[in-house]
N, C-alpha and C positions, 0 to 999 in steps of 0.2 A: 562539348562535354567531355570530362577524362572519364577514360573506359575504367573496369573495376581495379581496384588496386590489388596488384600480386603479393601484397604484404596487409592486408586489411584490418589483423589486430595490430601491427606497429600504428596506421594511419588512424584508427578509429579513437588510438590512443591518443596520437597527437593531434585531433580535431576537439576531442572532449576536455584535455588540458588547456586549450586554447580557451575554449566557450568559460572552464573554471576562473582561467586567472580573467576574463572578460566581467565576469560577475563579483569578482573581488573586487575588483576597481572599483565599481557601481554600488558595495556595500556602501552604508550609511552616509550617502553622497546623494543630494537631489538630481531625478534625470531631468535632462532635457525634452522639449516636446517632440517626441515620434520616434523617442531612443530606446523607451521601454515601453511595456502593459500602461495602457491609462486607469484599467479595472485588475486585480486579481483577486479572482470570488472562490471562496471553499465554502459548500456544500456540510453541512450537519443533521443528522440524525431527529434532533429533539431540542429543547431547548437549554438543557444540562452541557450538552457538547455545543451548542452555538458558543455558550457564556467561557466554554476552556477553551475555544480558538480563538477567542476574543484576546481572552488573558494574556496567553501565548503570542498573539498577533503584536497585542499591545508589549507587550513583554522586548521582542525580537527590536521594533521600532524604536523601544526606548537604549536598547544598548549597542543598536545602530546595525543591528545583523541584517538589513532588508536594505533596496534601494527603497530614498525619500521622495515623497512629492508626486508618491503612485496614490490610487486610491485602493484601501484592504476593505474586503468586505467578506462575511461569514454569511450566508443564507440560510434560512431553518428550512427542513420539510414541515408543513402543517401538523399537528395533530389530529390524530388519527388510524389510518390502513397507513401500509408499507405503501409508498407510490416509487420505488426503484430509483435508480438515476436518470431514466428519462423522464419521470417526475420531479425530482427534483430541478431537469436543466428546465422544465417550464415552469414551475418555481420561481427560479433564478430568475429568469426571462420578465416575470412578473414585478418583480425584485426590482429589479433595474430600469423597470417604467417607471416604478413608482420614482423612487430616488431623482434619477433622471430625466424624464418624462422625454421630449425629442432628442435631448443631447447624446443620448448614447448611441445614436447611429452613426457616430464620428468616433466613437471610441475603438480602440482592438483589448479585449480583454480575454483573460486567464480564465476560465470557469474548471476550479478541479475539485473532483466528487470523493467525498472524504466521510460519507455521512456512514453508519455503520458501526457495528463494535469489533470489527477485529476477532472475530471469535477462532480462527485459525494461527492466530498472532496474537493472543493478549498481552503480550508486554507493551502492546499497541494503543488496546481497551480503553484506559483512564485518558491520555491526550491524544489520543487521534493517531491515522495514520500516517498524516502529511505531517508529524510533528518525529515520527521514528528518526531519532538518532542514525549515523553513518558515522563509521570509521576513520574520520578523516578531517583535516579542517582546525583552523583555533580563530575562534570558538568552532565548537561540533557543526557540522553541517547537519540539518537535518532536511526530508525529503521534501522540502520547500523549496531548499536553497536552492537544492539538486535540479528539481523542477525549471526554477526560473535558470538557474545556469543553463540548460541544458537546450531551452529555449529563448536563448538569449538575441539569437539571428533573426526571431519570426516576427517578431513588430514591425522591425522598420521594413519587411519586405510582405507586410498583410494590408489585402483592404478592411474598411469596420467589420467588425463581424468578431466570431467566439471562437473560439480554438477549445474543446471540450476533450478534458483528459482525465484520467484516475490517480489516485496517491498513491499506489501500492505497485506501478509498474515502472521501466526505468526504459529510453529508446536512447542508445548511442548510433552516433552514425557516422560517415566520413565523406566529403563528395569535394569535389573539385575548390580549390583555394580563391577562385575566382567565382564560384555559383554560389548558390544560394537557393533555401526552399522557396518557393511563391507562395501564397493565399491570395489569387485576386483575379481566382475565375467566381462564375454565377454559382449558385446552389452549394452543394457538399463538395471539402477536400477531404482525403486521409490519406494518412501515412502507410506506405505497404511494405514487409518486411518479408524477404526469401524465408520459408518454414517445409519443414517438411511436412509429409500427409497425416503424421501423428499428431502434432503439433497443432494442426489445421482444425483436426475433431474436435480440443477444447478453444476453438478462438475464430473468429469473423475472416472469411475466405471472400479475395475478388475474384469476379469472373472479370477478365479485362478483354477490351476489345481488343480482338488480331494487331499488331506489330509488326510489319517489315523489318529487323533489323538482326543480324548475326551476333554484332557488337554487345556485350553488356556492359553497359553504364552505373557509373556509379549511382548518378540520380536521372530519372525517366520519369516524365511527364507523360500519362497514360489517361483513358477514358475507360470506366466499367461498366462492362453492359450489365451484372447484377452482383449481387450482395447475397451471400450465404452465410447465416450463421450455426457455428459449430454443427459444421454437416457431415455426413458418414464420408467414409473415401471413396464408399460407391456413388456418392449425389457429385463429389468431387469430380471422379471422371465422366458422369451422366451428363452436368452442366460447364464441363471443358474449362476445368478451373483450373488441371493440373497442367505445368508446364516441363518442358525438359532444359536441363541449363545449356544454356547457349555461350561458350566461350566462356566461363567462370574460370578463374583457380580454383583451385583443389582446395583452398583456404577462406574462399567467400562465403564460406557459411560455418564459418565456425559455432562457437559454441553458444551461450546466452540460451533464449527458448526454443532457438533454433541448432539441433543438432550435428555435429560434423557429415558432412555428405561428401558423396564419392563421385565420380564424373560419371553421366550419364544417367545421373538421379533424377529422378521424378520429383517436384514440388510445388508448393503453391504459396500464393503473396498473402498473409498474413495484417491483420491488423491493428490500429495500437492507438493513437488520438486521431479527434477528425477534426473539421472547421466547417462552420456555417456559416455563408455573407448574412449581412445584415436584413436584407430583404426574406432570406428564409426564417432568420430567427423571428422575425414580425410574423409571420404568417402561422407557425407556432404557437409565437403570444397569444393572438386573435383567436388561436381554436380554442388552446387552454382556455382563454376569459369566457369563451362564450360556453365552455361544457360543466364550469364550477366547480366542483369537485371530484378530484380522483378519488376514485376507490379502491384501483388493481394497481399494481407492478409493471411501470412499463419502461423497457430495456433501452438504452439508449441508443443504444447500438445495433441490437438483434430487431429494433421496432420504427427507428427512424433510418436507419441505411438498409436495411431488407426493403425497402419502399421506391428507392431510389435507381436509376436507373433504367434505357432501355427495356431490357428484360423481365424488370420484376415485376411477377405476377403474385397475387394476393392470397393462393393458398400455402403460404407459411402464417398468416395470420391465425389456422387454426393447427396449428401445429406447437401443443404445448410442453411437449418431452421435455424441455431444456428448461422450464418453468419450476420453481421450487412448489410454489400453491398456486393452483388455478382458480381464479377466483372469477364467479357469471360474465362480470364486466369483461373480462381481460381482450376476448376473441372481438365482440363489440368494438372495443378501442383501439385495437389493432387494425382494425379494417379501416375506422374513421383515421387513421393515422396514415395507413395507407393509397386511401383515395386524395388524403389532406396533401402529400408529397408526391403521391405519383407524376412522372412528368419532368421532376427535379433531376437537374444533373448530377450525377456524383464521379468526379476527378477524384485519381489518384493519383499520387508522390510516391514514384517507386524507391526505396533505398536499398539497391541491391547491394552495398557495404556498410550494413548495418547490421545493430543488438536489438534485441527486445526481451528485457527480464522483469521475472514479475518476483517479487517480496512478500507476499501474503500468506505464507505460511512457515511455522517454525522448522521446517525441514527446508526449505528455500532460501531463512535467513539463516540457519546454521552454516549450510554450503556456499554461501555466497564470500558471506564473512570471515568462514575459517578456515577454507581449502584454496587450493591454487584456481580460482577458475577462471576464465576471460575477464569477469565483471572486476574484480579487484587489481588485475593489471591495467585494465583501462581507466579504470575510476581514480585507482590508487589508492586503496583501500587500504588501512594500517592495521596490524595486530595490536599493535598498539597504540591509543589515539586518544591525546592530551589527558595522561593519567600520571600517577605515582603507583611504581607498579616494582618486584624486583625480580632480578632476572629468572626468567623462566624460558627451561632450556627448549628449545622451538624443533619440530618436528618436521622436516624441508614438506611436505605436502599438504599439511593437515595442521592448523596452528591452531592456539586460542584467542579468542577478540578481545580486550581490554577500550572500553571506550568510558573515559572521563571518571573515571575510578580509583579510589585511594587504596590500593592493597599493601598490607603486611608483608615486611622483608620474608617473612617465615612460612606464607602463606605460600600454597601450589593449585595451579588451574590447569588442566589436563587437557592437550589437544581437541579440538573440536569444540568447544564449550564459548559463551558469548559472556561476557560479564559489562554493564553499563549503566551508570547512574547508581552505582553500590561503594560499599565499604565492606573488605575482609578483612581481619583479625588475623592472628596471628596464628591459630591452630586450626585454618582452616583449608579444608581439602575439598576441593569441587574435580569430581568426575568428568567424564568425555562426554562431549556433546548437551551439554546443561546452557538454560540460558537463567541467566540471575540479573533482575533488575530491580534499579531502588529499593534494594536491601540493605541493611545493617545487618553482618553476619560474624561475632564474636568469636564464634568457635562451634565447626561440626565440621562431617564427612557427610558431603553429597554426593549421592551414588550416580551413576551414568542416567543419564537421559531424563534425568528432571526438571523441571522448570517452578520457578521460583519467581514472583513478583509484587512487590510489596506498593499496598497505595496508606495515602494519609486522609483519615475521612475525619466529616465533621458531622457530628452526630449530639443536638440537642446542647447546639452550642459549644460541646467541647471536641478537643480535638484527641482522635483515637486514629488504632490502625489494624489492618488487615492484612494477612498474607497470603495471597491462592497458591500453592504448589501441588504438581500434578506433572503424571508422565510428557515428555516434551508430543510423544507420540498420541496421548489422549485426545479423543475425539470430543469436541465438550459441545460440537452443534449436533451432536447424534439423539434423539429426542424418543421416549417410549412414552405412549398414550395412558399407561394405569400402574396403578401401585406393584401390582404382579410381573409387570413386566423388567424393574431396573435391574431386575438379575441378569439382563441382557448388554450394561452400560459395563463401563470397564475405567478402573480406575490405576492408574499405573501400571498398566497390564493384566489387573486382579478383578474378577468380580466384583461391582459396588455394593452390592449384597451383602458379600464377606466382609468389608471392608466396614460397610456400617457397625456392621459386628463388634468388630475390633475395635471400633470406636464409641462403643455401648450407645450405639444411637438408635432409636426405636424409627422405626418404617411406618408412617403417616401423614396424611395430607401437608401438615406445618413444618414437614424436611425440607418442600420446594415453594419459591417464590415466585410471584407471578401470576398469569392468570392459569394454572397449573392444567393448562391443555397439553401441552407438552414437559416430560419430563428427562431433565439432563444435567449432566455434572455443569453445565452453566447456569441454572436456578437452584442447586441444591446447595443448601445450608448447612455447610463444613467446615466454614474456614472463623478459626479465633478473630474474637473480637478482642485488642490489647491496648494498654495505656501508652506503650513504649514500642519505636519502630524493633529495636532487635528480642523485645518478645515476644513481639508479634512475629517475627521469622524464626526464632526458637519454638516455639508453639505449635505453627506448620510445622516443623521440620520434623518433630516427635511424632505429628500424624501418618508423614509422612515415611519417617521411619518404623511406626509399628506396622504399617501395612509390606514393607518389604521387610521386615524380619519375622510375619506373622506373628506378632505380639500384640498386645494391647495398650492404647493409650485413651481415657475415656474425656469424652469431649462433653460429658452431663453439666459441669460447673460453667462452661464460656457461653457466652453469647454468639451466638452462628450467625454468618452471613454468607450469602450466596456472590459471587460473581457480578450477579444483575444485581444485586443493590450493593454492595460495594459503588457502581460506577454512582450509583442515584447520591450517596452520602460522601463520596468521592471530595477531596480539600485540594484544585485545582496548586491554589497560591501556596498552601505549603508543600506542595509537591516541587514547583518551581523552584522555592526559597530552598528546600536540600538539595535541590542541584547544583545552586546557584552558591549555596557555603562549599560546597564539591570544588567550583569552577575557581572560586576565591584562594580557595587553599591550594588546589593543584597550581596555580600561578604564582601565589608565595612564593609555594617549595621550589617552581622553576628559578626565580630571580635570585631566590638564595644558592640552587647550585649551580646559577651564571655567576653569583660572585665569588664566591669558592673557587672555580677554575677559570676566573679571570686572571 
């Protein structure tokens, strides 16, 4: 095995270029048997998000963005309670009896968990997470492509079984030109990434068994005696999770979720996707079938790896701190979940020269996209990324993101700021740190740190639109119990209270939609209802300006819609088809000024 690399972002760089152009080749080309995924399955919410990763799926396969000759499949969670993503992967599990009944224990499949609205990323919200745009690529890569790129090496070296991952986090890695990851011991594998103990607190910590070895390896094939999820730093050195670096460079932990460290640092192995053989996912199956219906949240991670291993003992199953709503069932389920696996092995895949970055929120995609940071020199991440754009003078640290965008010569976008799947106009001026998506934007001044994003809905047969704008920093999953309390919410930094004001809107049960148990700028009905995409972004944008000039603009005449029904009236297909006259014209205008300076 080659020891860790003394240059680890040069190398991680030139392993994840590798795996790119490996997946380019494989675009719209059928693979061969055992060269890729026989299954890639994404995980939905409801039945509204099954039907737009369908579109989307079907979309991708008809203009050849996917490898051919895999099979795609979208899974619903039931209707009903929230059953988590370890709900859904029994679900899934369920899924794929039916479809395939014995043949899927010869398959190696994709399963990524995608179900959710994005409520920390709505520019996410309407098509899904696994569908966000990237920087980079023609056509746009989006976090699919990334996925299966990224994972390009793990079929032809997995036995049957699942490789279970999330849409919203990114693992880069680098290891020896000759190795390769394995999948093809018994029970759980996962991925483990050097983190520090800060890092540790928000993410799944191994306890690994003792190691003999001075040396650190790029990749280490390890046994864990337990699974800790997001544990204090005291449980960390209580259950001897914390390690000291052994022979690292000073460069092996660089930046991603894991922050720059110094020699002699303290840290622990982190975790990111896992794998199950075939025989555990059956066993699984068999319990889901036999208990019928969920009714709690159960984590797929925090509830099937806390179970596994030597060591793990069964009192995290009432340990609910980490639990958003604790619901009777939850502690019940966890123990049956825990006796169900106890016994199971769980292997890990050390990557001690590796990234692990997550995207799920708009401070995380701001800084990934528009500052210098490890992710974008590895990735290759563009400022500019297949658009019509003019030049705009670039700030060496801190750029703006232009991704498949028609902007006006005349127009200016202010370092830090994301623009993607839009059109600006000619008098228009976007602020620092702004994200703008699938807008039509004729003419205005966007002040710093607002967010803008325009969906196309169908509503009573005709087709209308919406624009949510709101502080990039606004909290919209922050939730108050009664009408007295929203003077607590905050809207672009301002009291919502005030802000209703300004917007002469009266404080009553029919401002929020839903089943109005909880109240939040993600159910409240603010946002114009318009015939036309750029008035409907003109329209936000006045609300949004009388609330930062403390003015008045009155919203008594429009039709209001909340967030949450936006996505319910949501028009999938012409969302697509404006990208898609975006994608058409941007390619024009290239072949005409390839002929031009031919």
């Amino acid at each position: 095995m080659a020891a860790a690399s003394s240059l680890p972002g040069v190398s991680i760089r030139e392993a994840t270029q590798r795996k790119l152009r490996r997946f380019s080749e494989l675009r719209g080309k059928p693979v061969a048997a055992g060269e890729f995924w026989d299954i890639v399955a994404i995980t939905a919410a409801d039945k509204k998000q099954e039907l737009a990763y369908k579109q989307q799926l079907s979309e991708k396969l008809k203009k050849k963005e996917l490898p051919l000759g895999v099979r795609y499949h979208v899974f619903v969670d039931p209707a009903g309670a929230k059953i988590g993503n370890g709900g859904s992967t029994l679900c899934s599990l369920q899924s794929l009896e039916k479809l395939y009944g014995d043949k899927w224990n010869s398959f190696t499949i994709l399963l990524i968990h995608s179900g959710g609205y994005s409520q920390r990323l709505p520019n996410a919200s309407a098509l899904g997470k696994i569908f966000t745009a990237l920087p980079f690529g023609n056509p746009i890569y989006q976090m699919l492509e990334l996925k299966l790129a990224m994972y390009i090496d793990f079929p032809s070296h997995m036995k049957p079984g699942i490789l279970v991952t999330c849409a919203d986090d990114i693992e880069l890695y680098s290891i020896g030109e000759s190795e390769f990851i394995r999948f093809d011991k018994p029970g759980f594998t996962a991925l483990a990434h050097p983190s520090s103990l800060t890092v540790g607190t928000t993410h799944g910590v191994f306890v690994l068994e003792h190691f003999n070895c001075s040396l650190c390896r790029d990749l280490e094939y390890r046994c864990c005696h337990r699974f800790l999820h997001k544990p204090s730093i005291e449980k960390m050195h209580q259950f001897d999770a914390v390690c000291r670096t052994r022979n690292f460079s000073q460069q092996d932990f660089a930046e991603g979720d894991n922050p720059f460290f110094k020699l002699d640092t303290e840290y622990v192995y982190t975790d990111s996707l896992f794998y199950m053989d075939h025989k555990s996912a059956k066993k699984l199956l068999a319990f889901y079938e036999k208990i019928g219906t969920l009714n709690c949240e159960i984590d797929a991670y925090g509830d099937f790896l806390q179970a596994l291993g030597p060591g793990a003992t069964v009192e995290y199953t009432r340990n609910t701190s980490n639990v958003t709503k604790e619901e009777s069932e939850l502690v019940d389920m966890r123990q049956r979940i825990f006796h169900l696996l106890k016994g199971t092995s769980l292997n890990v895949v050390v990557l001690n020269n590796s990234r692990f970055y997550h995207i799920g929120t708009t401070e995380e995609y701001l800084f990934h996209f528009t500052s210098d940071s490890s992710l974008k020199s590895e990735l290759g991440l563009q400022s500019i990324a297949f658009s019509i754009f003019p030049a705009i003078p670039e700030c060496p640290s801190n750029r703006s993101c232009i991704i498949q965008s028609i902007l006006d010569s005349r127009c200016s976008v202010a370092p830090g700021s994301v623009v993607e799947y839009a059109r600006l106009g000619p008098d228009v001026s976007i602020g620092e740190n702004c994200i703008i998506s699938g807008s039509f934007i004729i003419t205005a001044v966007l002040p710093a740190y607002c967010f803008v994003c325009s969906l196309s809905l169908k509503m009573s047969g005709h087709l209308k639109y919406s624009t949510m704008a709101f502080g990039v920093k606004d909290n919209l999953k922050k939730t108050v119990k009664t009408l007295s309390d929203i003077k607590l919410l905050q809207f672009f930094g301002v009291c919502f209270l005030s802000c209703l004001d300004m917007w002469n809107l009266n404080v009553t049960e029919e401002l929020f939609s839903g089943n109005k148990t909880g109240l939040s700028l993600w159910n409240a009905r603010i946002f114009p209802l318009c015939s036309s995409l750029s008035d409907s972004v003109t329209t936000s944008l006045k609300m949004l300006n009388a609330v930062q000039n403390k003015s008045t603009f009155s919203l008594n005449s429009y039709k209001l819609l909340s967030i949450e029904e936006m996505l319910v009236y949501k028009d999938v297909e012409d969302m697509i088809t404006y990208r898609e006259q975006l994608f058409l014209e941007i390619t024009l205008n290239r072949k005409q000024s390839d002929l031009e300076t031919s």
